[in-house]
VMD Tcl script that draws the C-alpha trace (Angstrom):
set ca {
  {0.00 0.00 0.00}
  {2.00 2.77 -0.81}
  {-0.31 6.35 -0.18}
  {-0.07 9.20 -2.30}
  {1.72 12.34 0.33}
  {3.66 14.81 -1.11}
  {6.94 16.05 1.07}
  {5.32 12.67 3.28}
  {4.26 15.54 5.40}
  {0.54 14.36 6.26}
  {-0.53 11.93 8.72}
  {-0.82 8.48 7.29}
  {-1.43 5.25 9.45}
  {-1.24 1.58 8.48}
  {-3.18 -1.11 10.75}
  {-0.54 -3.56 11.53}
  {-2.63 -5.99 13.96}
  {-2.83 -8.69 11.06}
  {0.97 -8.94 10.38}
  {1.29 -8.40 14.79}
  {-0.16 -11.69 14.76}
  {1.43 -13.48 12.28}
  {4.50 -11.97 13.82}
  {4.09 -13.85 17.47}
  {2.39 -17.04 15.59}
  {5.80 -17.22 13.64}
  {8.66 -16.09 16.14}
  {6.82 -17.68 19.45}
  {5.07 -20.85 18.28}
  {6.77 -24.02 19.49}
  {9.62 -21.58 20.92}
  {11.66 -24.55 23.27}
  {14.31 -24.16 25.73}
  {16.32 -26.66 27.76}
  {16.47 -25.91 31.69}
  {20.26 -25.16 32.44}
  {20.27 -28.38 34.70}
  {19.08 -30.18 31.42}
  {16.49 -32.08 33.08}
  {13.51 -30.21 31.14}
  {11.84 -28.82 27.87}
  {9.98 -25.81 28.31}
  {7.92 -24.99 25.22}
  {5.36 -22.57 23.45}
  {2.57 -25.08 22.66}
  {0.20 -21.94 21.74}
  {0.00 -18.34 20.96}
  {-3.72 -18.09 22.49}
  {-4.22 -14.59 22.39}
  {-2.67 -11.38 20.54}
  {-5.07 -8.92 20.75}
  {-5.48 -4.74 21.43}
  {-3.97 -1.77 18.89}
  {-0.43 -1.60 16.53}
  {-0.07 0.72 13.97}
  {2.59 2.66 11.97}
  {1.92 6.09 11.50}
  {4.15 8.86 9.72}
  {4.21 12.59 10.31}
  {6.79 15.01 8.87}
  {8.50 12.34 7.30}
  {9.28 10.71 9.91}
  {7.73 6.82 11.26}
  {6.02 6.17 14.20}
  {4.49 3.08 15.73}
  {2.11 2.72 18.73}
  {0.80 -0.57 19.92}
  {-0.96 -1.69 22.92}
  {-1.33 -5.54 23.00}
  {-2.44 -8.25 25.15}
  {-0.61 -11.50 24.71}
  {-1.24 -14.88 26.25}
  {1.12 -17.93 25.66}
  {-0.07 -21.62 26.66}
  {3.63 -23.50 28.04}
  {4.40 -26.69 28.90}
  {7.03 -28.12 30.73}
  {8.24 -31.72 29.71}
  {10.59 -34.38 31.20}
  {13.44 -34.09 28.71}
  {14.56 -38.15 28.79}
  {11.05 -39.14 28.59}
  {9.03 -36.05 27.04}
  {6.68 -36.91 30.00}
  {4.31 -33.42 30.74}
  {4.89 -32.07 34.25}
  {3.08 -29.10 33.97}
  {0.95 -26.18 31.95}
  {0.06 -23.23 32.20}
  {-0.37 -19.16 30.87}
  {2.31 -16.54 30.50}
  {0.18 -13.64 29.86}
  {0.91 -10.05 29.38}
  {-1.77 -7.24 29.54}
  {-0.30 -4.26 28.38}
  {2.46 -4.66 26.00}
  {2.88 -1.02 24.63}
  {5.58 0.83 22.72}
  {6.61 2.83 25.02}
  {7.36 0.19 28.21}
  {10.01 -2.30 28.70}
  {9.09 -3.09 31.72}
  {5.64 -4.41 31.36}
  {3.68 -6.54 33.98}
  {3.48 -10.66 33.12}
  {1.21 -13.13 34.80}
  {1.70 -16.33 35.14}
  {-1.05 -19.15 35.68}
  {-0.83 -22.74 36.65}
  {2.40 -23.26 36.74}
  {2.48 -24.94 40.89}
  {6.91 -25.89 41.28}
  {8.30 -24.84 38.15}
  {7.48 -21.03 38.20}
  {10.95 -20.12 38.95}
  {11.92 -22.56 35.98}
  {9.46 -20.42 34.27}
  {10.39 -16.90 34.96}
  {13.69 -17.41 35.16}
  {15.20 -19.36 32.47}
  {12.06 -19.33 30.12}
  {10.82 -16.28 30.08}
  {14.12 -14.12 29.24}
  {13.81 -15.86 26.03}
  {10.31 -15.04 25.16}
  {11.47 -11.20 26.34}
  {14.61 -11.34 24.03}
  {11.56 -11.87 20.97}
  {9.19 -9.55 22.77}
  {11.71 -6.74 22.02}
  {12.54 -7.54 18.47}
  {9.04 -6.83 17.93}
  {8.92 -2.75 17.95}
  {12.04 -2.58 15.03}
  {10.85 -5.33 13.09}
  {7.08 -3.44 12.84}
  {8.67 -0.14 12.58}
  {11.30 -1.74 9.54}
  {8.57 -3.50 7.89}
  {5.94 -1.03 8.05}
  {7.67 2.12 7.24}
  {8.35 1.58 3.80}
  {4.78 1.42 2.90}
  {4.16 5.04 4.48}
  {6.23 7.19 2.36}
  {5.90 8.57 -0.95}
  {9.13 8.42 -2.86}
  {9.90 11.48 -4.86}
}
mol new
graphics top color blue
foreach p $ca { graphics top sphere $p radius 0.5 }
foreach p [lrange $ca 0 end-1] q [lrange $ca 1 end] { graphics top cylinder $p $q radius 0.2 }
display resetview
């Protein structure tokens, strides 16, 4: 979609909650990490829920994305020798917006391997979490300006 704006001086925004989700479906689905003590498999088994506001907007020129999502995850956590579920449960996170790194996660269900969870799991979903914003921004962009 490119939009006709001379000087790209006008406001012009795109609707990016279609390729959001494909986004998270791709980089999060079956996401898997071995515990350090390699003893378990910690895996995406679902992206249940990407839902809420992203867009790319330009003024002046210049790009600018917003987004305020809610994300849920379903995870399981597997006996690595025998693949043998030990438990489920929800990472879910209410307000993931542009402008927060910091942003509140729940987690549901998970009974003794929270910590396993939060901390040798979840850094890994964060690292993708935060590729998010400059992959929007780079894919988006282009389709905002008017080349002259």
């Amino acid at each position: 979609m490119v939009v006709l704006n001379p000087n790209n001086w006008h406001w012009v925004d795109k609707n990016t909650l279609p390729w959001t989700k494909a986004f998270f479906q791709d980089r999060l689905s079956d996401l898997t990490v071995v515990s350090n003590d390699s003893k378990h498999e910690i895996k995406i088994t679902s992206v249940s829920n990407v839902s809420g506001d992203s867009n790319v907007s330009q003024r002046k020129g210049q790009p600018i994305c917003y987004f305020d999502l809610q994300l849920s995850f379903a995870v399981q956590v597997a006996e690595l020798e025998t693949e043998k579920e030990l438990s489920s449960g929800t990472i879910s996170i209410p307000e993931f917006m542009h402008d927060e790194r910091d942003f509140e996660v729940q987690y549901q269900s998970f009974d003794s391997f929270l910590d396993l969870i939060k901390l040798e799991f979840y850094p890994r979903v964060y690292e993708i979490l935060l590729q998010y914003q400059p992959a929007l921004i780079e894919e988006h962009s282009k389709d905002l300006k008017h080349n002259q």
